[in-house]
N, C-alpha and C positions, 0 to 999 in steps of 0.2 A: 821750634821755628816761630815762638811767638812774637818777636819782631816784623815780623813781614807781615803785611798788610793785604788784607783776604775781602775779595767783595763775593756778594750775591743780590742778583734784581729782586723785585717784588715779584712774589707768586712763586713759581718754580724753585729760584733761586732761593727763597728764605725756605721754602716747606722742605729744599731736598738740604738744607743745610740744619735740623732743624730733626728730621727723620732719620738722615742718612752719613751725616756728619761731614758732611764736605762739603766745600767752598766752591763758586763758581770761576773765580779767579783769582790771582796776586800777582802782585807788582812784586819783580824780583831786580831791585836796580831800576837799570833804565829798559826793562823788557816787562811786559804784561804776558803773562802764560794762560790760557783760557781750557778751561774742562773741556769734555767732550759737548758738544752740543747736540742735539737730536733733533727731529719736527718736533716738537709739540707745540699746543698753546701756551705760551710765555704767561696765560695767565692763570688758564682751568689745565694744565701739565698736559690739556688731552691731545692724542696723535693725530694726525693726518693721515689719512687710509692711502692714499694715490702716491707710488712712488714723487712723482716730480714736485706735488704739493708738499713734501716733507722734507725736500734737499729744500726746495726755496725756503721755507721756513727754519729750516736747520740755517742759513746763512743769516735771516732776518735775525735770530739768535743771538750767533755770533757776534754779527752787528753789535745790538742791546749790548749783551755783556760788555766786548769791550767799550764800550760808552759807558757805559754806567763804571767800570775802574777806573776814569779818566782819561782814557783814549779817545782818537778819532776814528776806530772803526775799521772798518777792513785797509783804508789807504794804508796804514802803516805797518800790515801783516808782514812777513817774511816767510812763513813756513805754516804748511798746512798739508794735518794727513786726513784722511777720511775711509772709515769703514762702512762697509755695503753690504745689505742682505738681500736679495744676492748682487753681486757685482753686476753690468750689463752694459753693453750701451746706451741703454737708454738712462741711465743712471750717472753715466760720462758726461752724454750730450747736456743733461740736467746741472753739472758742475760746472764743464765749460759752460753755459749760457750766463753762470750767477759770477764766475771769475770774471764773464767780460764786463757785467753788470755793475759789479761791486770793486772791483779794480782794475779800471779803463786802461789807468796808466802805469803800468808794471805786472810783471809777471813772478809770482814765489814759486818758491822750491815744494812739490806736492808731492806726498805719497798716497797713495790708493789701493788699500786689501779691501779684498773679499772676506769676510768670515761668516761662521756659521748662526752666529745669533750674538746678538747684542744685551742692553743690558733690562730692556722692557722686550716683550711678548710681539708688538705691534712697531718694534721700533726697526726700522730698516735702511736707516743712516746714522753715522754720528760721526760730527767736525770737530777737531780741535786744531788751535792757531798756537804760533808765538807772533809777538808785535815787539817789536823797538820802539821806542818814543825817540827822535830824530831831534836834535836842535843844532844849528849849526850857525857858529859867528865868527869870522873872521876875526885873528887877531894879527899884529905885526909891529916891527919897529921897535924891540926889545931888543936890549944891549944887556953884556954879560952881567952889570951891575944896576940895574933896571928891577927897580923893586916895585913897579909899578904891578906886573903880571902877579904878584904874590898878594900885592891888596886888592885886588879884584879878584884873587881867589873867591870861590863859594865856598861858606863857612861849614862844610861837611862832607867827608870821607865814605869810599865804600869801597875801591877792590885790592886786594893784597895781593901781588903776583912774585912769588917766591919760591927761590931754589929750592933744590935738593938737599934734606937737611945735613945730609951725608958727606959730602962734597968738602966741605971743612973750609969752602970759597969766602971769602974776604968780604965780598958785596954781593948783593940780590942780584939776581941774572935780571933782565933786559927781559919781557914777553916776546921782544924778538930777536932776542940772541941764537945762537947757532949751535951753541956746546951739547956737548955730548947728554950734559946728564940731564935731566927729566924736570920739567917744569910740571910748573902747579897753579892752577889761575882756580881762586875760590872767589865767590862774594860772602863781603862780611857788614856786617849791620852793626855799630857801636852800641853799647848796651848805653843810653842815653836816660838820665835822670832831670825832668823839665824842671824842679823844681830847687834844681842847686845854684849856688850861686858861682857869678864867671871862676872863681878861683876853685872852684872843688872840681875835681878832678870823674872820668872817662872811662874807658876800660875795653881794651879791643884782645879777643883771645886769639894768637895769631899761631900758625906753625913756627917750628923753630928756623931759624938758621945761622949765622955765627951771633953766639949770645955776648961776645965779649968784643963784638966790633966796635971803635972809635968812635966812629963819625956813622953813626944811623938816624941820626939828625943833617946832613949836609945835603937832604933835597931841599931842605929848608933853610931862608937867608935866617938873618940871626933874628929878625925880627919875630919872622912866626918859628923860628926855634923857640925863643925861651917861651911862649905858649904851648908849643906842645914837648916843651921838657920831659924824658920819663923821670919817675918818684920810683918806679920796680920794676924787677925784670927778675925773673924766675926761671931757670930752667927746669924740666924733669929729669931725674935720674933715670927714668924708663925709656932704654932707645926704642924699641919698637912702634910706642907710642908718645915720643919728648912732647911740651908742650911751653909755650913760650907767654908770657902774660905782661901788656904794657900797660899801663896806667898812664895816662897822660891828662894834663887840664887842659877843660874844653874854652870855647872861646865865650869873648862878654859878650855878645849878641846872643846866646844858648840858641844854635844852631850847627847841625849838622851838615855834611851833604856828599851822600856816596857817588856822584857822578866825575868826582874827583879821585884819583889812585896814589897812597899813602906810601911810598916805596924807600927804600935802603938804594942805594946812589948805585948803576953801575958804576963800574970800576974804570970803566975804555974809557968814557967820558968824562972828564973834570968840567967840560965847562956847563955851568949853569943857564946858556942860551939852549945850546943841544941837550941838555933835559927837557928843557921849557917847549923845546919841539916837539919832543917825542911824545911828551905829555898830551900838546894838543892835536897830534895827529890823531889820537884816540876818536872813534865815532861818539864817545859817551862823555868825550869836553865841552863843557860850555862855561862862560864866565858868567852868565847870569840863567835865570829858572822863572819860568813861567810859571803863573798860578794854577796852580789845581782845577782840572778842569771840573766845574759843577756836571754832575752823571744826568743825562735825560735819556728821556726814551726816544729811539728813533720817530721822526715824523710819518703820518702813513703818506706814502707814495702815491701816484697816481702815474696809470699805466696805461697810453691806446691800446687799445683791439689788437692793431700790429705786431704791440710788441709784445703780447701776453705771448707766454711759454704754449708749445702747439698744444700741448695735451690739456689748457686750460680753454685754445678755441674749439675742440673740439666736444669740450666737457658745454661748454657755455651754448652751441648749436642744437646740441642735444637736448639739452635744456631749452633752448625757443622752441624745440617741436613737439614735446610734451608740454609744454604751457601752451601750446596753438592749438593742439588737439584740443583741449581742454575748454581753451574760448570758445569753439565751434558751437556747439551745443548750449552754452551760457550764453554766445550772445542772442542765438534764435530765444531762447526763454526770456531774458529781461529787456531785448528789442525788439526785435521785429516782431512775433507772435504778439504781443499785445498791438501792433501796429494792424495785423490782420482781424484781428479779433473788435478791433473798436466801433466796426458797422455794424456788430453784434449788440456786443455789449456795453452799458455806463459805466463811467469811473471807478463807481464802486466796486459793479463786477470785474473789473480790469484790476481792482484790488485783489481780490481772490485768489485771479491765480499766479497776482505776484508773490501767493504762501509759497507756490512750485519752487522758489528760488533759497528755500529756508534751509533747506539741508548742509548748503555751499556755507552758510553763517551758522548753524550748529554742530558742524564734522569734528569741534571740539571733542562733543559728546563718547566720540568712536574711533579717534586718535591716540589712544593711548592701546587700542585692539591692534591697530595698525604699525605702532612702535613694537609691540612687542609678541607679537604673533606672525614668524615668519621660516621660511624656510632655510639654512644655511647653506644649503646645497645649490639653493636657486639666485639665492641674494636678499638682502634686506631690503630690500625697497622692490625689488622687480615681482618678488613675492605678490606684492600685491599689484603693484603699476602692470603686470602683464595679463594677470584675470579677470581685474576691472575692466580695463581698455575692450578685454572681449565682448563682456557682455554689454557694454556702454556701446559698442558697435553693433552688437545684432539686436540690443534695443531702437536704434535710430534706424535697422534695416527695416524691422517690424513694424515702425511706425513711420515709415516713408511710405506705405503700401497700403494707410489706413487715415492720413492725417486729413486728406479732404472731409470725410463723413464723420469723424469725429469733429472738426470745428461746426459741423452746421450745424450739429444737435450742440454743443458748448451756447447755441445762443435761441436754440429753441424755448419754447414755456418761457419766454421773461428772461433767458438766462440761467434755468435750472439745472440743464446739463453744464455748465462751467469746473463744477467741480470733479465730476470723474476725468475730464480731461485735465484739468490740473496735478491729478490722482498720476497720472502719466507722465508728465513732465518733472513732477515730484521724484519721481525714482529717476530716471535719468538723470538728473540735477546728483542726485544722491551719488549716482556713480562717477561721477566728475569731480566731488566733492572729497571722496574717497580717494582718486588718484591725486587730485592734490594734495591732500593729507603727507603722502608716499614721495613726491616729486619735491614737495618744499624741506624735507628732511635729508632729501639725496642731498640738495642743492648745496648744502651744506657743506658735505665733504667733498663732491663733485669740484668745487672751485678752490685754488689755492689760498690762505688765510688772505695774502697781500691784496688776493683781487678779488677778495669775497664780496665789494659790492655788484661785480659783477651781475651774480645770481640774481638781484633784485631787478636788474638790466633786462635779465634773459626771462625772468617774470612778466615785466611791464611788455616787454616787445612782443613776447609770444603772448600773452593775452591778450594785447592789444591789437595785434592782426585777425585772433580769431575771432575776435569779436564785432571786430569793424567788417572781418570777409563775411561773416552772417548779418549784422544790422545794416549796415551800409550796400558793402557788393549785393548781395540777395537782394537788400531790399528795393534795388536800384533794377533789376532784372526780374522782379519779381511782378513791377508795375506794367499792368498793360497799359495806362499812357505815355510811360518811359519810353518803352519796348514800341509804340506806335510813331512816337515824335521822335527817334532816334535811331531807329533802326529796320522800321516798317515804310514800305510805300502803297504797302492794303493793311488798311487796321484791324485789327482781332480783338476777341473778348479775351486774351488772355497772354499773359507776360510772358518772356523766354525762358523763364525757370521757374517751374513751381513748388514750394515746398515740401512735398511727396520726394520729385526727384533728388534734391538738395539732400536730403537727411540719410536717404540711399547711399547716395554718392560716397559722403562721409564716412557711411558706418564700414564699406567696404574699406575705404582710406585707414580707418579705426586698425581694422582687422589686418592688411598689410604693413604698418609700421610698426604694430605690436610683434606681430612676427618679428620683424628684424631686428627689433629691436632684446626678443629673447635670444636668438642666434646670434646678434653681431656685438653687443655691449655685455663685457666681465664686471661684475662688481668684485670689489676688494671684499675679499672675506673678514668675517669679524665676527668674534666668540661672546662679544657682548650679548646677554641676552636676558631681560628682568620679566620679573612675572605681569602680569596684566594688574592683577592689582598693585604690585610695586610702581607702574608707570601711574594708575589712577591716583595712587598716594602722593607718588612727586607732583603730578599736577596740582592736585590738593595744596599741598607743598607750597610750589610758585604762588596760585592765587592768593596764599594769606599774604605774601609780601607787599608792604605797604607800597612800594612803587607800582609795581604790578597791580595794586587796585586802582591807584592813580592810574596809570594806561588808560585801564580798562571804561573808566568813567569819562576819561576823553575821550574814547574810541566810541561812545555809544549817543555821546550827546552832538559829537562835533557834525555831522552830516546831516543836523536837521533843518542848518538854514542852506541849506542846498535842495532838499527835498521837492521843493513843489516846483523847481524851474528844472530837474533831472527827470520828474517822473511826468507832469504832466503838457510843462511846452509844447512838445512837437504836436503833442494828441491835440491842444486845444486850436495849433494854429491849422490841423487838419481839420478842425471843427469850422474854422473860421472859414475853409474854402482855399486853403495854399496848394492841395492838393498834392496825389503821393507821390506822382511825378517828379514835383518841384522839390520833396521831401527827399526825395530817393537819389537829386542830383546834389542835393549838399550836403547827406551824408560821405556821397562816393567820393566828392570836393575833400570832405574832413579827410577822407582816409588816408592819401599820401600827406596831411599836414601833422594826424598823428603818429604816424610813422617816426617821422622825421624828428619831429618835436618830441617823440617819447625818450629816443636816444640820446638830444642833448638835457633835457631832464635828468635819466640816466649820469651820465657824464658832469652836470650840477652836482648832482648828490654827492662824489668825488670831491669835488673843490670847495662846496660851503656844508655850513654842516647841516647834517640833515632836518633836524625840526627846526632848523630857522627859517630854511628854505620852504618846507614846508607850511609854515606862518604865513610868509609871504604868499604862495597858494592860496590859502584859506581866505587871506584878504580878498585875491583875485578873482577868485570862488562868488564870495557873495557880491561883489561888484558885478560881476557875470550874470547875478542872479537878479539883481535891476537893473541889468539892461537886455534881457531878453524878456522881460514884463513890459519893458515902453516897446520893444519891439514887435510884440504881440500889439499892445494898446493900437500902434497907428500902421493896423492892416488893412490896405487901400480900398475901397469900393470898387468893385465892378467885380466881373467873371475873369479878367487875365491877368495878371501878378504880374507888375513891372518887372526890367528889370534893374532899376535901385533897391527895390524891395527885396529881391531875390539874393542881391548883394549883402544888401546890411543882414539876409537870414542869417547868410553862411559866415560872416564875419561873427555876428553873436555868437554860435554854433561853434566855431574853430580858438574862440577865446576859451566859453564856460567848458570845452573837453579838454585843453590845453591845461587849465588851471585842474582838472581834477586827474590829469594827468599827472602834473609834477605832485602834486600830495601824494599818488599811490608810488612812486616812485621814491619819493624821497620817506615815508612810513615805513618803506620795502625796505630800504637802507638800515633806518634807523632799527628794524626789530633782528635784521640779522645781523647788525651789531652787538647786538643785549643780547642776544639767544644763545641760550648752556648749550654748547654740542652734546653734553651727555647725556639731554635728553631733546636731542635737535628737532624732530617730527614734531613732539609734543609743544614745546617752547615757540617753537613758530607756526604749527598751526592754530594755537592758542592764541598769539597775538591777531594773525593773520582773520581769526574767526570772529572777533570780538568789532574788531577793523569794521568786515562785512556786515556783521552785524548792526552794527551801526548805521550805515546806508540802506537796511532791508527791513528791518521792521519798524520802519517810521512809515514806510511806503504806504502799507493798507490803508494807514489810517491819515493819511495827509489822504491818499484817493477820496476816501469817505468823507473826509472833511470840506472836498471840492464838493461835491453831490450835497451835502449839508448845509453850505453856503449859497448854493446854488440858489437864485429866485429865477422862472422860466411860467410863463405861461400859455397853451396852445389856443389860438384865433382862431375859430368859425371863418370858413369864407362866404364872404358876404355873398357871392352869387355864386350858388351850387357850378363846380366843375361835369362835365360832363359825364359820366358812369364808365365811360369805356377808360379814362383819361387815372380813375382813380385805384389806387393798390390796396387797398382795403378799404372798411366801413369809413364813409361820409361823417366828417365831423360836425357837427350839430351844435356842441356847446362848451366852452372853457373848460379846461381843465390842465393841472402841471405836466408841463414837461419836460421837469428839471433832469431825469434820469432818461439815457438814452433810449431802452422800449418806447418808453412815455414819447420822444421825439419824436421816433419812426412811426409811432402808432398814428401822432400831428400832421406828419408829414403827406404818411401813403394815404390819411383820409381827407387830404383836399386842404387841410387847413395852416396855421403860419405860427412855429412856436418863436413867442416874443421875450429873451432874453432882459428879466429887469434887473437881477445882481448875478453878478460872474462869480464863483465860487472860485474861481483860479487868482485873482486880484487879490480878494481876500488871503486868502491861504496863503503866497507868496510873498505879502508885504510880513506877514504875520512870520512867517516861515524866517528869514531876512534879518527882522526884529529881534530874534530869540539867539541867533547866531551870532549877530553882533554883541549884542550884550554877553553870553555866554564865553565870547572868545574873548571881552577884553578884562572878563571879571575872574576869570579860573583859567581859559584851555591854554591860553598863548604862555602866561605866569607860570603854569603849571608844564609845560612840554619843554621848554625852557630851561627849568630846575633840571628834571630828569636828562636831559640830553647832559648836562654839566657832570652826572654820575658818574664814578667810576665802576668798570664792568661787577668787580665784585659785590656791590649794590643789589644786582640785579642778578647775582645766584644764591644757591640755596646755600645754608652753612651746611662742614661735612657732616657726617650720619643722617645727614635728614633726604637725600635724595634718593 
């Protein structure tokens, strides 16, 4: 059958043709016939764990294939059977949703078994189609002598439909004749030499049937008679087996075309219009042939919310409430705690214990523990998402019944206790850091391949709630001038929520979803399972690849002209006198805008591509980042905060989160693009760490650098205050008070620290300067190239993983 024309896509299709010796499809005539197709990746062969994510993919398959043999894809299907392990409803519902999907408009002939296993381990469907290629042209107005129809013939042949050889009949039966005896419909492919010239001759091996007929030329006028003249004709002496052999010269154009049927004349019919009919009543007539269609690959799709398959909204939920859980606790460590700590401590020390946030940026380190140390009775990821979550709960219970007397000693001696309290924060951080590990690995298989940006969605949104419901909500309830001008008609020392109760609250919260979440969610079981050090080697592995070190050099430089308008704004315009109140009301302001605004980011990511988008950010970014410096520059005089001032906060505020929004959203995109699922856990929280890392260990030392910059000096007052009036020793004589001790030391003793260089101006413009340069000389040229890659770029070659 090596005439017939055999396709295979790229990936799957060449490796199983290549391994396995079979083709993913062929064009048989005017039908395309397609292998079976499964879920996997079209591109890493790897399965999909989740029933309904592997039927969608098993059609996205199909799709491909026939597109890539020149088809258009499921419109033109006719017949489709599908095996299921095991059969169900929910495996039905899964079919019908992708029939209505992928073919609106018609309905084919389906079969549907059950069997007991397939032809991979993990494989629990496989599709196979026939397609028709359809062409359809009116023709008419042809008279018996009408030689028109014969030159507009297409210059090549393909079905023989031939009697009985037995019959000892005169002429070839009619396909739709009525006689008794037994038709025969084969397709034949002329053995075709491209390089003959018009006069050399053909060769069609046909069945017999009368060898000594007259007129086996009379479907033909005389014109393309003497063309296709026969030169021989052979019969076999072997009746069992006769065989019949025509030779005929091909045409001067050296062109084929089997969509045309070569036939011996019925007999009923003499006239040559009533041939010319029957001919074109055929579905597989046409007078002329469209060009070959060039193979692509389908475009990726884009899917609302609504219309994802149920089990992907229910996957993607699941997914916000471990990403929420998760914010909880991150945003109290990288917001609001430094926001309580700052009447304590100076920038620098506010440095410190921004170390507590390190573990979230090196869980690299202990990711590849987490990939491949688990239980398979419990699941691979819940393995470990169910025993973190505990203790990450009855640490925030522990430390909800302890956190008041540990911050005051955090700012006792100068700030010397700072770091056992960060010692504390440090681990919790660690266990947060651990289930993301666990949950960015599920996310993976958790969502269908089509709507895999999804997950990047169900990231953004769930970290973005808990992180605004701890920096924002808290921090907005936590003020007692909030709580006095909003909600009080007698004022009190103290706000409606205190951080003790908050982290309580939580950890019991912690402890009740983790519950439910082991009783009421199955993982798909999976026999995968590599040693610890085979995951530390594949890590290994990824990072020598040259893309991957590109990443990773973008990922570390790109967030440092963001640095000093992300870590130290809000603190300096609290220094200024904006006060927490006014603080606390345009974070709570941001928090339905990032809501909102994270989702159609989200939703961007889908339509443009993701590091362009993200580019675009980047710009937005550092634009953000002067114009929350002139914002600071012209903070009004006096004791009450306008409110136009109050306005242009929240407006700077809802741009510079919006803009670092869409980068993490559209990053999010882009790494669970590139990421191997066969080593999922590892590959994205590999990217994902390097990310963070990025925005966390610039922090310490842009703080220090403000404190560094800083010029302050504290003023003697000229007429002693009175002794009852003052909070410590009576100031006496000049001395810095560029570090916050040093202030409050100014302050409680009567005297006036006199700010002569901001150490925040500096740093920022500086900060600013390095990012522009940086993005237009390498990051933007560089994320660019790699977004342009194809996925196999960005995996390991085989034996090495």
């Amino acid at each position: 059958m090596s005439h017939l024309t055999y396709y295979n896509y790229p990936g799957v299709g060449t490796r199983n043709q290549e391994n396995f010796r079979y083709s993913q499809a062929v064009r048989v005539g005017d039908r395309i016939e397609c292998a079976g197709q499964g879920g996997w990746d079209p591109s890493t062969g790897i399965f999909y764990r989740e029933i309904n994510a592997q039927i969608d993919q098993a059609f996205a398959n199909v799709e491909l294939n026939l597109k890539h043999a020149g088809g258009k894809g499921w419109s033109q299907v006719f017949r489709v059977n599908s095996y299921h392990v095991p059969i169900n409803d929910e495996a039905l519902d899964a079919m019908v949703r992708n029939f209505k999907r992928y073919m609106p408009d018609h309905q084919p002939i389906w079969t549907c078994v059950g069997v007991t296993r397939l032809g991979e381990d993990d494989m629990r469907v496989e599709i196979e189609t026939e397609k028709v290629m359809m062409i359809s042209k009116a023709v008419s107005g042809m008279s018996n002598s009408d030689d028109r129809f014969w030159k507009h013939l297409p210059d090549w042949a393909a079905t023989a439909c031939l009697g009985n050889a037995q019959t000892g009949s005169a002429g070839w039966a009619s396909p739709c004749s009525t006689d008794k005896g037994e038709r025969e419909h084969r397709y034949l492919t002329p053995r075709t030499d491209h390089r003959r010239h018009p006069s050399s001759s053909s060769s069609l091996d046909l069945p017999p049937s009368d060898s000594n007929s007259a007129d086996d030329d009379s479907l033909l006028p005389r014109g393309r008679s003497a063309q296709m003249k026969r030169k021989v004709r052979t019969v076999s002496k072997r009746r069992s087996k006769p065989a019949l052999t025509i030779e005929t010269n091909g045409h001067g154009n050296d062109e084929m075309n089997f969509n045309v049927e070569m036939r011996k004349r019925d007999t009923s019919e003499s006239s040559t219009t009533a041939r010319a009919s029957r001919l074109m009543q055929r579905p597989s007539f046409s007078l002329d042939h469209d060009p070959p269609i060039t193979p692509q690959t389908p475009a990726l799709t884009t899917t609302s919310f609504a219309n994802l398959p149920r089990s992907d909204r229910r996957n993607f939920l699941l997914l916000c409430v471990l990403y929420f859980l998760q914010g909880v606790p991150m945003g109290l460590a990288t917001g609001s705690v430094p926001f309580l700590l700052k009447p304590y401590l100076s920038y620098g020390q506010i440095g410190v214990f921004s170390l507590a946030s390190y573990p979230y940026s090196l869980k690299l380190l202990w990711s590849p523990i987490v990939d491949a140390v688990w239980s398979r009775r419990f699941g691979r990821r819940k393995s470990w998402i169910t025993p973190v979550q505990v203790i990450a709960g009855l640490a925030m219970i522990y430390l909800g019944g302890r956190i008041g007397p540990m911050m005051e000693q955090a700012g006792a001696n100068g700030g010397a206790g700072v770091w056992n309290f960060t010692y504390w924060w440090f681990l919790l951080v660690f266990f947060c850091a651990t289930q993301d590990i666990a949950v960015d690995g599920w996310a993976i298989t958790l969502m269908s391949p089509p709507n895999i940006s999804y997950a990047s969605t169900a990231q953004t949104v769930g970290l973005t709630a808990g992180h605004f419901l701890s920096y924002t909500v808290f921090l907005a309830f936590n003020s007692k001038e909030f709580a006095n001008r909003w909600f009080r008609t007698i004022p009190a020392d103290e706000g409606l929520l205190s951080l003790g109760t908050y982290l309580t609250f939580w950890g019991w919260a912690y402890l009740v979803v983790t519950l439910c979440l082991a009783m009421m969610k199955k993982e798909d079981k999976t026999q995968d399972r590599d040693s610890i050090m085979d995951v530390y080697r594949s890590m290994w592995n990824v990072l020598k690849l040259k893309n991957i070190q590109t990443i990773i050099m973008v990922h570390l430089i790109a967030k440092i002209g963001f640095q000093a308008n992300d870590g130290v704004t809000s603190l300096k315009l609290l220094d200024k006198g904006f006060g927490q109140d006014n603080m606390a009301l345009v974070v709570l302001i941001d928090f339905p805008f990032e809501i909102c605004l994270g989702y159609y980011a989200g939703k961007w990511s889908t339509e443009y591509t993701p590091m362009r988008l993200w580019c675009w950010a980047f710009m937005g970014r550092l634009a953000a980042a002067v114009l929350a410096q002139a914002t600071v520059m012209v903070f009004p005089s006096g004791t009450d905060v306008p409110f136009w001032y109050l306005l242009a906060v929240i407006g700077e505020h809802v741009v510079s989160t919006f803009m670092n929004t869409v980068m993490f959203v559209a990053v999010s995109a882009f790494h669970a693009r590139i990421a191997d699922p066969a080593i999922g856990g590892t590959y994205m929280t590999m990217l994902a760490t390097v990310s963070n890392l990025g925005g966390t260990f610039p922090r310490y030392f842009i703080l220090k650098l403000v404190d560094m910059f800083t010029e302050a000096n504290c003023v003697p007052p000229s007429v002693p205050p009175p002794a009852e009036e003052l909070k410590g020793d009576l100031v006496t004589s000049a001395f810095s008070c560029a570090l916050e001790p040093d202030k409050a030391l100014c302050v409680n003793g009567g005297g006036t620290c006199h700010t002569i260089r901001d150490g925040y101006y500096t740093t920022n413009i500086l900060c600013v300067l390095i990012g522009t340069v940086t993005f237009i000389l390498f990051i933007k040229p560089a994320v660019l190239k790699l977004q342009n890659l194809p996925l196999r770029a960005w995996r390991l070659a085989p034996g090495r993983q």
